[in-house]
Short mmCIF file of the C-alpha atoms (twelve columns), coordinates in Angstrom:
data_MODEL
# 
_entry.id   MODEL 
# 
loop_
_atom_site.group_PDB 
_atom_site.id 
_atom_site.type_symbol 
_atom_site.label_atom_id 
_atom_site.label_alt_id 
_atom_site.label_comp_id 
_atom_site.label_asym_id 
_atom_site.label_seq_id 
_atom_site.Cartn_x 
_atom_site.Cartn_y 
_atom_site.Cartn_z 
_atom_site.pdbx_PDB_model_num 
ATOM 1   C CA . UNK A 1   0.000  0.000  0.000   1 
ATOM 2   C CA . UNK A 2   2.933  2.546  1.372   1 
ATOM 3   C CA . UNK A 3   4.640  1.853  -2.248  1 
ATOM 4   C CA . UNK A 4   1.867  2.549  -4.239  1 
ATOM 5   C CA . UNK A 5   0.724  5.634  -2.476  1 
ATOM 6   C CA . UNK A 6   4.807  6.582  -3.296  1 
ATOM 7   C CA . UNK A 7   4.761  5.920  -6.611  1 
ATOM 8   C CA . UNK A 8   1.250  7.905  -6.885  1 
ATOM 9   C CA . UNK A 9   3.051  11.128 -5.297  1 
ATOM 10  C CA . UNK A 10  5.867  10.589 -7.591  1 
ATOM 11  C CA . UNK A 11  3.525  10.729 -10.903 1 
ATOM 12  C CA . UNK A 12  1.739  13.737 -9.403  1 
ATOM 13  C CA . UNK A 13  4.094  15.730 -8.555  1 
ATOM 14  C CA . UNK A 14  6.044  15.722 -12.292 1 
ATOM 15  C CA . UNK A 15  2.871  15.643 -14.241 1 
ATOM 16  C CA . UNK A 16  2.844  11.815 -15.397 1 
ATOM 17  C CA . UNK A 17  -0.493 10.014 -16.061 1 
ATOM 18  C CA . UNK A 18  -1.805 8.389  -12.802 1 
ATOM 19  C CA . UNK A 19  -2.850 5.210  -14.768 1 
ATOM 20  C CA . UNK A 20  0.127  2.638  -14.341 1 
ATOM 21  C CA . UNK A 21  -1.220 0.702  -17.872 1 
ATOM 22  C CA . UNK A 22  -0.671 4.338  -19.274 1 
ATOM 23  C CA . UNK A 23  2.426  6.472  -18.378 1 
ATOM 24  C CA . UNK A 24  1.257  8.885  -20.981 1 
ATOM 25  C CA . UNK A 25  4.491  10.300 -23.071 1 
ATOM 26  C CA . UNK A 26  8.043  9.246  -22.151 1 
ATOM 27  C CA . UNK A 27  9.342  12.331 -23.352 1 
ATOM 28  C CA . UNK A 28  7.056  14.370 -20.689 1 
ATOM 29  C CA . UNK A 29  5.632  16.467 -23.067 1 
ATOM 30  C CA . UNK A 30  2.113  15.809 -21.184 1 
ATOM 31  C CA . UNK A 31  3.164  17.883 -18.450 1 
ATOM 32  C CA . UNK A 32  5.230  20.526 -20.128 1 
ATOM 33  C CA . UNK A 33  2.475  21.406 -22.831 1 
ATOM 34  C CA . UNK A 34  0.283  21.859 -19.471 1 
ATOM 35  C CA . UNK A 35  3.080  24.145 -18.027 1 
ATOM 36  C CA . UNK A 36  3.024  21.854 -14.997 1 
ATOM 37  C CA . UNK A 37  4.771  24.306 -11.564 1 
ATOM 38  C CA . UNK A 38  4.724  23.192 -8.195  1 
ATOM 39  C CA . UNK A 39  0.394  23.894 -6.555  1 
ATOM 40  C CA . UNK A 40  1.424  27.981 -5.242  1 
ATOM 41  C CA . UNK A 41  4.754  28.658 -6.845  1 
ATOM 42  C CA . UNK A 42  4.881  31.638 -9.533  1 
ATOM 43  C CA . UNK A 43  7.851  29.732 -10.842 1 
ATOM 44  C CA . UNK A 44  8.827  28.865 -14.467 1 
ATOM 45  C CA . UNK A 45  8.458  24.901 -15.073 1 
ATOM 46  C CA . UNK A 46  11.319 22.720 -16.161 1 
ATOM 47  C CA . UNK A 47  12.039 24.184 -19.845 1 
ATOM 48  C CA . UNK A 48  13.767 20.952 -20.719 1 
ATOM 49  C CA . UNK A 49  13.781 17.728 -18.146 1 
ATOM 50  C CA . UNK A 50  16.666 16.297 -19.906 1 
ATOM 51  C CA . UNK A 51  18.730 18.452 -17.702 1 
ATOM 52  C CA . UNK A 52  17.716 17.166 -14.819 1 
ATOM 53  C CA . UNK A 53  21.177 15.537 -13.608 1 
ATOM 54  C CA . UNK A 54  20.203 14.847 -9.788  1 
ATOM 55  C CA . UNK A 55  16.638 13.759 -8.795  1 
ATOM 56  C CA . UNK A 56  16.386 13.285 -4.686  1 
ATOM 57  C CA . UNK A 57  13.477 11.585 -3.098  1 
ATOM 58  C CA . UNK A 58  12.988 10.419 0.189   1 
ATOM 59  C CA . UNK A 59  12.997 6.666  -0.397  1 
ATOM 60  C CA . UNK A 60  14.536 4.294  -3.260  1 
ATOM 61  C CA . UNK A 61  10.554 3.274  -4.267  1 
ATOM 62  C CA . UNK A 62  10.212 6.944  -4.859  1 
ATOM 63  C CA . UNK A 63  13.893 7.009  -6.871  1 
ATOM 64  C CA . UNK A 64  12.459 3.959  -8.937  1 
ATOM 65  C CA . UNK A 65  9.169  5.348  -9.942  1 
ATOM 66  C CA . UNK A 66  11.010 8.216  -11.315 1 
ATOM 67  C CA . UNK A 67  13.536 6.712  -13.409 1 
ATOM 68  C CA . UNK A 68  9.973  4.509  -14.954 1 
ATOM 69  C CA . UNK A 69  7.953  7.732  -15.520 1 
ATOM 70  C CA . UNK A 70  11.169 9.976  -16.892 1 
ATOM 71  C CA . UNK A 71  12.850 7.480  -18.984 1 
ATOM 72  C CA . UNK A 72  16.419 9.315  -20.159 1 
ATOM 73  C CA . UNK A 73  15.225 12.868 -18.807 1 
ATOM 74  C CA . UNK A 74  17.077 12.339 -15.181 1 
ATOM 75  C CA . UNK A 75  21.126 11.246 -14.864 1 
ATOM 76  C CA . UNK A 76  21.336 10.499 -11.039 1 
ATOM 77  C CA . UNK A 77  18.042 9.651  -8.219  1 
ATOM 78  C CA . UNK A 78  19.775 9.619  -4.898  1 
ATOM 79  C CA . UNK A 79  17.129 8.411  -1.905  1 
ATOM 80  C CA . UNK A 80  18.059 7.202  1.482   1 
ATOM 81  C CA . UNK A 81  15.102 6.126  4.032   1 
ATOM 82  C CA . UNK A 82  16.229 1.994  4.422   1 
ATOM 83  C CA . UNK A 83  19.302 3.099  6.646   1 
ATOM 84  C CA . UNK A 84  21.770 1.744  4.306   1 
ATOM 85  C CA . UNK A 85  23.179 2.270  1.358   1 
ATOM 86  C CA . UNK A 86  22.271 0.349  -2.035  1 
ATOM 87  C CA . UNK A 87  25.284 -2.445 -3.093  1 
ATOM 88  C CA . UNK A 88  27.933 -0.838 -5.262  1 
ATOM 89  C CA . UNK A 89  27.203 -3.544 -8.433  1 
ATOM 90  C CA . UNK A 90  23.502 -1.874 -8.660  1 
ATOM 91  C CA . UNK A 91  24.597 2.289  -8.539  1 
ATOM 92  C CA . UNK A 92  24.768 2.512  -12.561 1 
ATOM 93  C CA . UNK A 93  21.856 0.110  -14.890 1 
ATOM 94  C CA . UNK A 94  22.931 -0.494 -18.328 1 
ATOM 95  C CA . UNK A 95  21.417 2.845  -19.823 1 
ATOM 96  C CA . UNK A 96  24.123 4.968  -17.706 1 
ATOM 97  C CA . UNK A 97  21.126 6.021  -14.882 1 
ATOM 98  C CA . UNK A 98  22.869 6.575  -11.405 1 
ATOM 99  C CA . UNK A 99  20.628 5.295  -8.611  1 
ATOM 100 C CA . UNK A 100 22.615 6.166  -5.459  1 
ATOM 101 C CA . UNK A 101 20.757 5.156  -1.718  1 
ATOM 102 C CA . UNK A 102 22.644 6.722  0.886   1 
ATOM 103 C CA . UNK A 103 22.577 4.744  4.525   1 
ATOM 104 C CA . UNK A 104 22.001 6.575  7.609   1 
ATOM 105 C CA . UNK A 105 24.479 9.777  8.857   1 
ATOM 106 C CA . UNK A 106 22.024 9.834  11.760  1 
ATOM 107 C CA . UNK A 107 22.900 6.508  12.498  1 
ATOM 108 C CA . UNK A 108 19.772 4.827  13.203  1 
ATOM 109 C CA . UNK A 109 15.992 5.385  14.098  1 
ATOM 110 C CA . UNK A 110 13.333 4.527  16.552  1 
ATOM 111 C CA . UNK A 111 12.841 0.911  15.410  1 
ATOM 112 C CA . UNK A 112 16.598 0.099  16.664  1 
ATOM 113 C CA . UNK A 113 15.399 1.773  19.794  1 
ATOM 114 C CA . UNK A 114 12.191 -0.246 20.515  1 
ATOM 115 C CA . UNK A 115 14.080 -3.788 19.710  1 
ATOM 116 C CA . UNK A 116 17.055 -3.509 21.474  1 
ATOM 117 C CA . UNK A 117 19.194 -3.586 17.924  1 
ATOM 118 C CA . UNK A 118 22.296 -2.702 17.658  1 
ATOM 119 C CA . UNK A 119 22.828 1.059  15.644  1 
ATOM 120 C CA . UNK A 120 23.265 0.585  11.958  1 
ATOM 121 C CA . UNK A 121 26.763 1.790  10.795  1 
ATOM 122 C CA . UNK A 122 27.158 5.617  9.642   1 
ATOM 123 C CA . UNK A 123 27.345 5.832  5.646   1 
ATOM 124 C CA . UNK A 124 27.653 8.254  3.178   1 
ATOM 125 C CA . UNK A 125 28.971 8.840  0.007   1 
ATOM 126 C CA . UNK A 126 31.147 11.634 -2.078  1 
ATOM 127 C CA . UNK A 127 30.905 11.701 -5.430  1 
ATOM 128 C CA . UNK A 128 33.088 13.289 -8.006  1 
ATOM 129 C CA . UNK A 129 31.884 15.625 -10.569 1 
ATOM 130 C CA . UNK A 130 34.230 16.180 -13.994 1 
ATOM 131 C CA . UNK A 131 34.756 19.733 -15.670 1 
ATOM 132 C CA . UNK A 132 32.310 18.602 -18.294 1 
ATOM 133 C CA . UNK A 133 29.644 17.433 -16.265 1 
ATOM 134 C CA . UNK A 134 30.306 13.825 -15.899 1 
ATOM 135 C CA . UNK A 135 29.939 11.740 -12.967 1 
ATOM 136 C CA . UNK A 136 32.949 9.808  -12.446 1 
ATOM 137 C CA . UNK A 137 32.866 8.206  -9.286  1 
ATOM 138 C CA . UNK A 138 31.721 7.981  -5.748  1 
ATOM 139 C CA . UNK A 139 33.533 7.183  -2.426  1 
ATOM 140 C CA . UNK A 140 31.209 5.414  -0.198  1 
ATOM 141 C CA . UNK A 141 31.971 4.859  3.551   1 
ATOM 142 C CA . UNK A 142 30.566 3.047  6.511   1 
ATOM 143 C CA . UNK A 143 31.764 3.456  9.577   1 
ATOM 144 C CA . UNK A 144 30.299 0.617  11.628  1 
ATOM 145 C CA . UNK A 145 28.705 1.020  15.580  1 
ATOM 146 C CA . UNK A 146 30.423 -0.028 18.354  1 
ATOM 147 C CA . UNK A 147 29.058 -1.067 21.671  1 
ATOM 148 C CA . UNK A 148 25.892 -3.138 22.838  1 
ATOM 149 C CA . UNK A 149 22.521 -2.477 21.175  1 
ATOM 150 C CA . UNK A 150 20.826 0.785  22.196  1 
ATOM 151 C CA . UNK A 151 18.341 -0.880 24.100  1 
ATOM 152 C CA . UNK A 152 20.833 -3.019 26.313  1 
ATOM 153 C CA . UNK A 153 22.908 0.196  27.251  1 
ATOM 154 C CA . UNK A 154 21.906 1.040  30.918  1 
ATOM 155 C CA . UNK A 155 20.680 4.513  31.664  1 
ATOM 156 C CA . UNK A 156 23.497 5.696  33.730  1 
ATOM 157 C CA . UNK A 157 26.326 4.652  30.732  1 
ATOM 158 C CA . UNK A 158 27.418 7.383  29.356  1 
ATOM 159 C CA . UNK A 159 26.922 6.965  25.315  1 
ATOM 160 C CA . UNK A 160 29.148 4.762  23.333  1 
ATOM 161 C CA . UNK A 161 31.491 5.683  20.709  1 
ATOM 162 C CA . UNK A 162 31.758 4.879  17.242  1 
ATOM 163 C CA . UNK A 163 34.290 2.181  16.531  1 
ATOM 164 C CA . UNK A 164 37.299 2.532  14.264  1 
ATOM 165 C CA . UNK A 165 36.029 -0.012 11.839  1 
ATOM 166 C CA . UNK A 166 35.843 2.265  8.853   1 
ATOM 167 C CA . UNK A 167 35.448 0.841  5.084   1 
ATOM 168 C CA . UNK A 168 36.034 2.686  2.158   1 
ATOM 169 C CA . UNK A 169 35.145 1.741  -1.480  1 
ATOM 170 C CA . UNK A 170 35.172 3.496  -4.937  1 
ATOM 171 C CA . UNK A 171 33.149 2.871  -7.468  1 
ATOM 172 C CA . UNK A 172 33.837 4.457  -11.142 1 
ATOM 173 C CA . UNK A 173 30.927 5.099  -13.496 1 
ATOM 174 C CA . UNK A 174 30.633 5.077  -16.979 1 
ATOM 175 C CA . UNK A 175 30.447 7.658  -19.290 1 
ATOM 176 C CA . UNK A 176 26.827 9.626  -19.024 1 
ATOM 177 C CA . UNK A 177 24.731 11.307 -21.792 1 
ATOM 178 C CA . UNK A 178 25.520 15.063 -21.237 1 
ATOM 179 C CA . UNK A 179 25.407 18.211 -23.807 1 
ATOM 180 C CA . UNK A 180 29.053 18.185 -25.189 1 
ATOM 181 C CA . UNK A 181 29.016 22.484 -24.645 1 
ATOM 182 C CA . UNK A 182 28.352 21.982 -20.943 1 
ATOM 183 C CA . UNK A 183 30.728 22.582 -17.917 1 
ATOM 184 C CA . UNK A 184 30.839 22.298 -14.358 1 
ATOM 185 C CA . UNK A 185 32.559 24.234 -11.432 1 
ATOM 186 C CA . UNK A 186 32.591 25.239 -7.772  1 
ATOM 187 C CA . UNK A 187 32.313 28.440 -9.141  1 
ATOM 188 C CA . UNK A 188 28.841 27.775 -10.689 1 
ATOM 189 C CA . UNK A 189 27.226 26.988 -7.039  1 
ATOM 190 C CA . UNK A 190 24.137 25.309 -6.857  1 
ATOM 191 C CA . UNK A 191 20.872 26.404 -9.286  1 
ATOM 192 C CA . UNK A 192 17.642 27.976 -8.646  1 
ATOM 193 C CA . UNK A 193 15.093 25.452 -7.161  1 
ATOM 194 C CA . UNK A 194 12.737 25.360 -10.190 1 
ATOM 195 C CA . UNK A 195 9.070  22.939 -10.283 1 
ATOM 196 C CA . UNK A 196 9.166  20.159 -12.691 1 
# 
């Protein structure tokens, strides 16, 4: 039910068809031609979804719905919610789509809490960007929890460090489709925030 109502929200909010049987254009046209903005913004919509290089959603059923209903128009979802991060042989599918899911840099939630589990590790990722726009790779750690689980720690122990048990792995990706005229700097900063 949760996964449905996700993928529902996804297809709303970028204009796609509700109907699952019918997606509607893959190109989005559907919701461009309607001049879909964001319900209250006086913003311009998405001239062109194509360059939409990083897509974030909450959770990886979110990330997956959007790569189905914007076939080639995004380069990268990143989504996070499971509290860890997806394995490094599934970050790039055989059309050159990124699907990054981060783990957990608050290391953990209430579930590990209520069972007595022991934290999940701390992971992140940091991912390299080329002059011309590529994505070339991403560094993904996990630093992993030390100490009994959080619901065997007594009340008067004073809170538990993390261990030194720190992995590291790098994962290159291949080539992406990008514009050959465009380029990429710290000196560009980050874009207006614009609807699809």
């Amino acid at each position: 039910m949760v996964d449905r109502l996700q993928r529902e929200a996804v297809r709303e909010a970028v204009g796609a068809d509700q109907s699952r049987a019918d997606p509607g254009p893959a190109d989005g046209t559907a919701a461009r031609a309607a001049g879909a903005t964001a319900p209250g913004l006086d913003l311009e919509p998405v001239a062109d979804p194509r360059a939409v290089d990083i897509f974030v959603v909450h959770g990886p059923v979110a990330a997956e719905e959007v790569r189905e209903v914007l076939p080639g128009q995004v380069r990268q979802t990143v989504s996070g919610h499971v509290h860890a991060q997806n394995d490094n042989d599934e970050l790039q599918g055989d059309g050159g789509i990124i699907d990054l899911v981060e783990g957990s840099t608050g290391a953990g939630g209430l579930d590990d809490i209520v069972r007595g589990a022991r934290r999940p590790p701390v992971q992140f990722s940091i991912e390299s960007v080329a002059a011309d726009c590529q994505f070339t790779r991403v560094v993904r750690f996990s630093i992993a929890s030390g100490g009994a689980a959080v619901g065997a720690v007594p009340e008067t122990a004073t809170a538990t460090a993390y261990s030194d048990d720190v992995t590291a792995s790098t994962v290159y990706f291949r080539p992406q489709e990008v514009d050959e005229d465009r380029s990429c700097g710290t000196d560009l900063g980050i874009g207006a925030s614009r609807p699809w």
